[in-house]
Residue frames as a rotation matrix with the C-alpha (Angstrom) as fourth column:
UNK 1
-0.217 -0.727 0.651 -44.57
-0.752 -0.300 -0.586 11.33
0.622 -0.617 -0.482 -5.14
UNK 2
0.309 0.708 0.635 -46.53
-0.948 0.178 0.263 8.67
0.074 -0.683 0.727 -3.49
UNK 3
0.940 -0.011 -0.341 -45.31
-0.183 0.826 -0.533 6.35
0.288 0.564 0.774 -5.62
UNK 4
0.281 -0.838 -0.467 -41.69
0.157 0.520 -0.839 6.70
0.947 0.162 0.278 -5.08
UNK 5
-0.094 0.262 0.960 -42.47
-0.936 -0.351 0.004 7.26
0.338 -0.899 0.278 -1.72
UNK 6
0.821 0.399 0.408 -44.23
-0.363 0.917 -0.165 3.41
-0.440 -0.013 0.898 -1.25
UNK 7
0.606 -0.509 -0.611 -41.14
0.166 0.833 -0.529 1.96
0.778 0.219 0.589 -3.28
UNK 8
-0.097 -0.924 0.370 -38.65
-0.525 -0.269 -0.808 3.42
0.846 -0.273 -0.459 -1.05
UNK 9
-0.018 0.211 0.977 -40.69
-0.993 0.112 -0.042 2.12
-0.118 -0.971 0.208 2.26
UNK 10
0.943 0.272 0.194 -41.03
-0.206 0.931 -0.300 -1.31
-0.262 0.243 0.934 0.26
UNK 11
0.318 -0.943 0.094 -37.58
-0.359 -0.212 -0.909 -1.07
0.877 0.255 -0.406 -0.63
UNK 12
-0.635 -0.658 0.404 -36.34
-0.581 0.063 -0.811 -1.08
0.509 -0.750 -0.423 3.13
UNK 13
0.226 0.344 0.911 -38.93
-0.875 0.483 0.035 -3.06
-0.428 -0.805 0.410 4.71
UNK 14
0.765 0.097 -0.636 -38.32
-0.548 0.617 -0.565 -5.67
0.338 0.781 0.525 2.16
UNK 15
-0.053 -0.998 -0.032 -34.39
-0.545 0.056 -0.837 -5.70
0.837 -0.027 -0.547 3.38
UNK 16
-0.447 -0.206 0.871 -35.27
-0.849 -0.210 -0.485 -5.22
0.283 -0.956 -0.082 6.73
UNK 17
0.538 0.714 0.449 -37.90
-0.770 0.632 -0.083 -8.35
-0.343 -0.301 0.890 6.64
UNK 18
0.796 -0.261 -0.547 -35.37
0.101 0.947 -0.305 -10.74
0.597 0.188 0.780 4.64
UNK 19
-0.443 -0.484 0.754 -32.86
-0.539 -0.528 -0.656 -9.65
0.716 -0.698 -0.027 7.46
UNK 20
-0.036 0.616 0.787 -35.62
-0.889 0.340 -0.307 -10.81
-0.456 -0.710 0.536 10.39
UNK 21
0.735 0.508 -0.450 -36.15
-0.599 0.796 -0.080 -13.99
0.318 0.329 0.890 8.46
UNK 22
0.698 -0.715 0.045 -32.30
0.465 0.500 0.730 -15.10
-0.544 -0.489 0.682 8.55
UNK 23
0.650 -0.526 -0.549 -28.98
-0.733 -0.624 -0.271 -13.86
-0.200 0.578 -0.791 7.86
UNK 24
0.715 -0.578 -0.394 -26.39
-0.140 0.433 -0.890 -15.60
0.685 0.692 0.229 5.81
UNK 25
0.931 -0.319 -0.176 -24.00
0.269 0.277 0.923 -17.21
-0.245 -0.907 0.344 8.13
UNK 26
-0.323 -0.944 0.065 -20.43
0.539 -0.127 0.833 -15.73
-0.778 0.304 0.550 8.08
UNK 27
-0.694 -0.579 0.427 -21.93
0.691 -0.371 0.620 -13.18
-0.200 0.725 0.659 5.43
UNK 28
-0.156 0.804 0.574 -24.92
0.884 -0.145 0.443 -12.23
0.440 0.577 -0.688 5.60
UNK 29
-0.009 -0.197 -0.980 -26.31
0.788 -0.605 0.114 -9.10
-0.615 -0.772 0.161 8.03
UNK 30
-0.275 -0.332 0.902 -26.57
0.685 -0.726 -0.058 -5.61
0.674 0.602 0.427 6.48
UNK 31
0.824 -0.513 -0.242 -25.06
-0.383 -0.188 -0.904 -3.25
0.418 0.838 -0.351 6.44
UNK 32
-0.037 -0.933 0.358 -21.18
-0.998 0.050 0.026 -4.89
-0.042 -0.356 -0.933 7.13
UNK 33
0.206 -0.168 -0.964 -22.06
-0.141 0.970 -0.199 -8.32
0.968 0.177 0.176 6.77
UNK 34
-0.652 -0.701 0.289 -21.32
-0.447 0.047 -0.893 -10.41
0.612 -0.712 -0.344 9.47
UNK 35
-0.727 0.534 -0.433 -24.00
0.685 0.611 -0.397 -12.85
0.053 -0.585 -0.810 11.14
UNK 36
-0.118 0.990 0.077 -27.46
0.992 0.114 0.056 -11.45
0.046 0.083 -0.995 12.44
UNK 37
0.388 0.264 0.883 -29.17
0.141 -0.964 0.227 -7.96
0.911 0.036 -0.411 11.43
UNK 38
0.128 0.417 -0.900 -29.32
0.991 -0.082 0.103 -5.86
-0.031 -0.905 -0.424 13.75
UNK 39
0.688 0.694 0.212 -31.88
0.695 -0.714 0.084 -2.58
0.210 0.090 -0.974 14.03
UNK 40
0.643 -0.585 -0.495 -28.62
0.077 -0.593 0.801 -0.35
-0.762 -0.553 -0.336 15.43
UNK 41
-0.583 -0.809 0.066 -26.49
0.326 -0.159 0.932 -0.93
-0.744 0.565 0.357 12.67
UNK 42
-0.097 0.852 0.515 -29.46
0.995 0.065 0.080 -0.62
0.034 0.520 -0.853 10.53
UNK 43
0.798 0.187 -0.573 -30.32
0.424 -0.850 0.314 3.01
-0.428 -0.493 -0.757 12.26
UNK 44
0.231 -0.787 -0.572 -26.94
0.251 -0.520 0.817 4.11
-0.940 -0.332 0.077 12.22
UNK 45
-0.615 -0.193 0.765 -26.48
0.718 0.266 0.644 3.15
-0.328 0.944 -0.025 8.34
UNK 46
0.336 0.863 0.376 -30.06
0.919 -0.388 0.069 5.24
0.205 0.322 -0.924 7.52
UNK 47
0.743 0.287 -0.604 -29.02
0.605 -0.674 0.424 7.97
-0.286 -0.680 -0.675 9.73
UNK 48
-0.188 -0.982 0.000 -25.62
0.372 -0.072 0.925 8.31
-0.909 0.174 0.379 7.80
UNK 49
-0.538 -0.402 0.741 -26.71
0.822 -0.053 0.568 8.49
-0.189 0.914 0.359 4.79
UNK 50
0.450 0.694 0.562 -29.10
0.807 -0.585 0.076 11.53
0.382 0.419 -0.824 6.11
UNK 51
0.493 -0.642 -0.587 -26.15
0.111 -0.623 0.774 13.43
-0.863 -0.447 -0.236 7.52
UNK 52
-0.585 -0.803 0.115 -24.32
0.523 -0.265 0.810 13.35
-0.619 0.534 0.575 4.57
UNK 53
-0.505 -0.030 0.862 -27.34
0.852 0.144 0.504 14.87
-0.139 0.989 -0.047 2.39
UNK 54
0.595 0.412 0.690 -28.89
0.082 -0.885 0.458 17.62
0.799 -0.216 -0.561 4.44
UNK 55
-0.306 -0.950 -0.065 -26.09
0.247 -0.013 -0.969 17.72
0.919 -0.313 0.238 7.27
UNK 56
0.526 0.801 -0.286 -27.45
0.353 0.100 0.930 16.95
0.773 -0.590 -0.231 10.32
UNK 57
0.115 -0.840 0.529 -26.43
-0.673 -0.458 -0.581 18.22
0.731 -0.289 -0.618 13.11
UNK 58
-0.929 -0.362 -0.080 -25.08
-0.199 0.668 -0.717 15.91
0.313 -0.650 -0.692 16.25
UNK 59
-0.427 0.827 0.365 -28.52
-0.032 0.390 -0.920 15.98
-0.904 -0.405 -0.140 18.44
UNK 60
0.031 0.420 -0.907 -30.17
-0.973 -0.196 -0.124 15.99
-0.230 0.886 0.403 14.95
UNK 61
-0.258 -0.563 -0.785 -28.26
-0.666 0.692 -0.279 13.20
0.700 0.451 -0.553 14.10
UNK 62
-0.796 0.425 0.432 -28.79
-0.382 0.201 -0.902 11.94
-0.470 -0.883 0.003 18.46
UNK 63
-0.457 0.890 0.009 -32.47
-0.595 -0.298 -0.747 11.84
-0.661 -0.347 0.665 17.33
UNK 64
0.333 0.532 -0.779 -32.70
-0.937 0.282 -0.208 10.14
0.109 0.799 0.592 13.60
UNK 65
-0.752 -0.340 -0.565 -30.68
-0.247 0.940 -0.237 6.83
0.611 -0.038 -0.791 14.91
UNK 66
-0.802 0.485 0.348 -32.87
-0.400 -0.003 -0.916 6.95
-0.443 -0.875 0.197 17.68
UNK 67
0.291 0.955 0.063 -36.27
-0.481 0.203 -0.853 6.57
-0.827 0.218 0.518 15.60
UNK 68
0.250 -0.020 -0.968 -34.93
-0.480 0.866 -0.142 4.27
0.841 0.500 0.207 12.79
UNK 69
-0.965 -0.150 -0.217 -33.95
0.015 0.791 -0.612 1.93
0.263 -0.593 -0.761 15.60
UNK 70
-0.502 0.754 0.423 -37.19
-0.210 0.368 -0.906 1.79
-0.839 -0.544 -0.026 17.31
UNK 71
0.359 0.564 -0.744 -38.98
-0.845 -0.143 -0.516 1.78
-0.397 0.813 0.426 13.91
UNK 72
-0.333 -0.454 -0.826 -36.47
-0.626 0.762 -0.167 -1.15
0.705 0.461 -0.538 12.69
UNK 73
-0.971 0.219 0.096 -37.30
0.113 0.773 -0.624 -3.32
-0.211 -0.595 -0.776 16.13
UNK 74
-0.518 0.832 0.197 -40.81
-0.503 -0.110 -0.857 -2.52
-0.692 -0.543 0.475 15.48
UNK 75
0.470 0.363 -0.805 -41.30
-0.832 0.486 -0.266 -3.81
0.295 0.795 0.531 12.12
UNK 76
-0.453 -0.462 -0.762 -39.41
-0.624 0.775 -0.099 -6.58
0.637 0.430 -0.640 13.11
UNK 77
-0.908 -0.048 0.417 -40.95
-0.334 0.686 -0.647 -7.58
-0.255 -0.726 -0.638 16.02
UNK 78
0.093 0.889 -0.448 -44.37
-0.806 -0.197 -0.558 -7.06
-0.585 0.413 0.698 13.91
UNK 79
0.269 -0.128 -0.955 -42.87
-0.819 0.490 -0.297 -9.58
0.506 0.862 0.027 10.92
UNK 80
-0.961 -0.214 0.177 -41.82
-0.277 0.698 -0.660 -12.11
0.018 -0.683 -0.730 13.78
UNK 81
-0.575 0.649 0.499 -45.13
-0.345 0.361 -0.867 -12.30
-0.742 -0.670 0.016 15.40
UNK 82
-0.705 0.232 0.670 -46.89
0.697 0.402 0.594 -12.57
-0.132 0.886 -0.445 12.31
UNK 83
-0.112 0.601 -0.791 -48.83
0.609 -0.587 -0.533 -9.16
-0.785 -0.542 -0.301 12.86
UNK 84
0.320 -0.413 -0.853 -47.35
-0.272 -0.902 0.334 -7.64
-0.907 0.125 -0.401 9.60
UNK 85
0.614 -0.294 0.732 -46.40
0.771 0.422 -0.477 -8.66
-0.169 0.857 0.486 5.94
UNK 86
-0.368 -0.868 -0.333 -43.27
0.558 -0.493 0.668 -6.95
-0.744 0.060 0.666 4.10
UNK 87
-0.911 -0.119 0.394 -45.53
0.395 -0.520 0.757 -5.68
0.115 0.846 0.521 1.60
UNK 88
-0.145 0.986 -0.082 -48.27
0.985 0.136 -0.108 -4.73
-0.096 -0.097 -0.991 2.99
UNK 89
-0.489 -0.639 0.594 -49.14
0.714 -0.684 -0.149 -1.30
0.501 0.351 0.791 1.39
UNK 90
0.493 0.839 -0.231 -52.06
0.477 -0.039 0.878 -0.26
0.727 -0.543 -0.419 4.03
UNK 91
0.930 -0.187 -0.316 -49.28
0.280 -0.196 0.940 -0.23
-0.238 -0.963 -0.130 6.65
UNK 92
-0.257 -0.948 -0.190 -46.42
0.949 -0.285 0.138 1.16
-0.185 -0.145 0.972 4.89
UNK 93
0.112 0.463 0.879 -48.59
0.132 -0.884 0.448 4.29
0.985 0.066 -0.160 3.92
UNK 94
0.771 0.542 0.335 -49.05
0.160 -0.674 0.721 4.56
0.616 -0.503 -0.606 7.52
UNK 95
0.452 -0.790 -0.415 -45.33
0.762 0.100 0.640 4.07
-0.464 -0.605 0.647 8.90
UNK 96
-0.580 -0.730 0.361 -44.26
0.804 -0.584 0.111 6.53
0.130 0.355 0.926 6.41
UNK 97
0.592 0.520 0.615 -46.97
0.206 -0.836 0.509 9.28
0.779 -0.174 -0.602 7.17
UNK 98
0.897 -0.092 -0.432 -45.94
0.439 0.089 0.894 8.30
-0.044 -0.992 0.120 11.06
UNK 99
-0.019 -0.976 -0.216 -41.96
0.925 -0.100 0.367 8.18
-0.380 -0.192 0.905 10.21
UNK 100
-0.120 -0.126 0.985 -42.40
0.677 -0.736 -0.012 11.83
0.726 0.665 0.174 8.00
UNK 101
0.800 0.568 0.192 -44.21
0.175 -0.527 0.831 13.32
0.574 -0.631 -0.521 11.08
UNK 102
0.765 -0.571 -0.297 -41.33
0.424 0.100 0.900 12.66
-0.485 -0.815 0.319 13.31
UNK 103
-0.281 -0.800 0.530 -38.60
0.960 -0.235 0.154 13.36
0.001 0.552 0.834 10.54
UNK 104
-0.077 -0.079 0.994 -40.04
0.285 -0.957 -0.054 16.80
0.955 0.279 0.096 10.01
UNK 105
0.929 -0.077 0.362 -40.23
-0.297 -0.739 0.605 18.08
0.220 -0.670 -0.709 13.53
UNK 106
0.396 -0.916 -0.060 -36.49
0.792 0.307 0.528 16.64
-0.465 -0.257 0.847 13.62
UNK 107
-0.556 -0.680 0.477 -35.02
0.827 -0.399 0.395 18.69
-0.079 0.614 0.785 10.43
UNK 108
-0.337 0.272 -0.901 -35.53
-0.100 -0.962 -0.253 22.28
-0.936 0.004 0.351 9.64
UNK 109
0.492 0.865 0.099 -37.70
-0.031 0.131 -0.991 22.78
-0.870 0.484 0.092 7.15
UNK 110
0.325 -0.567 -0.757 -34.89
-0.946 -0.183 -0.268 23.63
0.014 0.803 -0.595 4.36
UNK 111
-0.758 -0.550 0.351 -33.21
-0.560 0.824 0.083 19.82
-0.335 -0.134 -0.933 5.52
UNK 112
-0.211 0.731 0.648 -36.78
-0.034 0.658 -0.753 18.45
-0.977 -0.181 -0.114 4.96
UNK 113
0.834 0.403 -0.378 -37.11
-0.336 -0.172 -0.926 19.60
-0.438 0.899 -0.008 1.40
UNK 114
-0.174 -0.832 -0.527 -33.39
-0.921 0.327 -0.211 18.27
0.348 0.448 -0.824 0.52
UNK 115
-0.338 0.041 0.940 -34.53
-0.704 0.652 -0.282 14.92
-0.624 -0.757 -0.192 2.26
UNK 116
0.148 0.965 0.217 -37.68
0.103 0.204 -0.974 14.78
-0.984 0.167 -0.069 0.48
UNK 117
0.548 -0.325 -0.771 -35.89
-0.789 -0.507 -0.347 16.05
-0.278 0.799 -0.534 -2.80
UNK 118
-0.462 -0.778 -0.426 -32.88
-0.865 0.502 0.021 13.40
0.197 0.378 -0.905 -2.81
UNK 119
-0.368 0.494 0.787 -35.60
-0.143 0.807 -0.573 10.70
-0.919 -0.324 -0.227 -1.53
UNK 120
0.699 0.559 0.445 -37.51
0.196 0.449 -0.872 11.07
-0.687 0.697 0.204 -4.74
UNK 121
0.017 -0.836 -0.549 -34.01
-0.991 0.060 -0.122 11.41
0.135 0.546 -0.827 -7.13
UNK 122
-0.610 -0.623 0.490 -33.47
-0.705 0.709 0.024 7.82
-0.363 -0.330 -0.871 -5.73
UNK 123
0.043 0.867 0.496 -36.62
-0.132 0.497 -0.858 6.86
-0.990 -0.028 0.136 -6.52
UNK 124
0.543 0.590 -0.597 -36.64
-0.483 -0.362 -0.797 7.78
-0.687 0.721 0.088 -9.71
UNK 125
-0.309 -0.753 -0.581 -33.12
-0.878 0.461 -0.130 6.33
0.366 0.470 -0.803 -10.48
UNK 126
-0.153 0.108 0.982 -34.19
-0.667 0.722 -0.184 3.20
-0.729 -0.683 -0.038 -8.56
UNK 127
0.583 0.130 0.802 -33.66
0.147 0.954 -0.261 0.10
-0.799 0.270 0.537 -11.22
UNK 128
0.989 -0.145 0.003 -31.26
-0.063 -0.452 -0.890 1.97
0.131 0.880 -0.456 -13.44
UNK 129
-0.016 -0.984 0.178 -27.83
-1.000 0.011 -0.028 1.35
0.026 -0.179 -0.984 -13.45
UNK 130
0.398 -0.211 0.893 -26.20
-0.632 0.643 0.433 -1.74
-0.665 -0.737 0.123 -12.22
UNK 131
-0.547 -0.405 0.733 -25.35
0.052 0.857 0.512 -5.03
-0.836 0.318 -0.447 -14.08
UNK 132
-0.497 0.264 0.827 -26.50
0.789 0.534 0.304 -4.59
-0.362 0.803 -0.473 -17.72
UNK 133
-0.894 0.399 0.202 -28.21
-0.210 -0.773 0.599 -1.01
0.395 0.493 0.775 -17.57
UNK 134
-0.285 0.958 0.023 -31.80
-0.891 -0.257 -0.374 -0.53
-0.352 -0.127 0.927 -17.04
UNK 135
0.315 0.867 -0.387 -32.60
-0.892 0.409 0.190 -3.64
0.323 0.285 0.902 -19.00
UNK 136
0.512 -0.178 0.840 -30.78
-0.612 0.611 0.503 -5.98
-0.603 -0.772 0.203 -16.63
UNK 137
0.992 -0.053 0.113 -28.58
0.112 0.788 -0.606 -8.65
-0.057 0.614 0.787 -17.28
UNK 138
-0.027 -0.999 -0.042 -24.59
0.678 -0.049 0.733 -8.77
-0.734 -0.009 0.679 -18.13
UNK 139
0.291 -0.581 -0.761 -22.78
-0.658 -0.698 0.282 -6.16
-0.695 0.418 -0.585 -19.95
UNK 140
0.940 0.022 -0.341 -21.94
-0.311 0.471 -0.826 -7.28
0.143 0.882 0.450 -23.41
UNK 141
0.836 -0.543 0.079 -18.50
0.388 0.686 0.615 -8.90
-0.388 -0.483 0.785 -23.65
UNK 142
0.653 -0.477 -0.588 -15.13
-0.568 -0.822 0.036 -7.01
-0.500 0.311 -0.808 -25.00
């Protein structure tokens, strides 16, 4: 569980750090595209996709944009200064202990185990699919 824990946090800080570096002019920016990150859309995007999977409720909901935004400016202002690498696995162990602590006094325990459930599903599917299958690459030709 650790494991697909540590990709997921490497997973988004990864984004979130080539984001802070620069965005694609006229394209770049996730999620929506569209000139420079930024930690609100970022929040808001995270915070969606945990309303749709344990249905949060509004101040629920109030509460999880609330800490992925500060958590997104913090890593970023951390990968600015130079205080922080994107992979450093020392300090994502401890942002995700930190960020779990807060998530669970947010969600009722039943929301925390569907969280914590569809977190490690993703994991597990995490390089599978896409262009070519699991072993990457194009799709054969028809």
């Amino acid at each position: 569980m650790k494991k697909v824990l540590n990709l997921l946090v490497a997973g988004v800080m990864l984004v979130a750090g080539s984001f802070v570096s620069k965005a694609q002019p006229g394209g770049g920016g996730f999620p929506g595209g569209g000139g420079q990150f930024d930690p609100a859309q970022m929040a808001t995007f995270r915070a969606d996709m945990m309303k749709q999977t344990v249905n949060l409720t509004d101040d629920q909901y109030k509460k999880v944009v609330a800490l992925y935004k500060e958590e997104t400016e913090a890593m970023m202002k951390a990968f600015q200064s130079g205080q922080a690498q994107p992979m450093d696995p020392q300090a994502m162990q401890k942002q995700r202990e930190e960020q779990n602590k807060k998530l669970k006094a947010i969600l009722t325990d039943e929301q925390w185990k569907k969280w914590d459930e569809a977190m490690q599903n993703m994991m597990r599917n995490f390089g599978q699919g896409g262009p070519g299958g699991p072993g990457g690459g194009r799709p054969p030709r028809q």
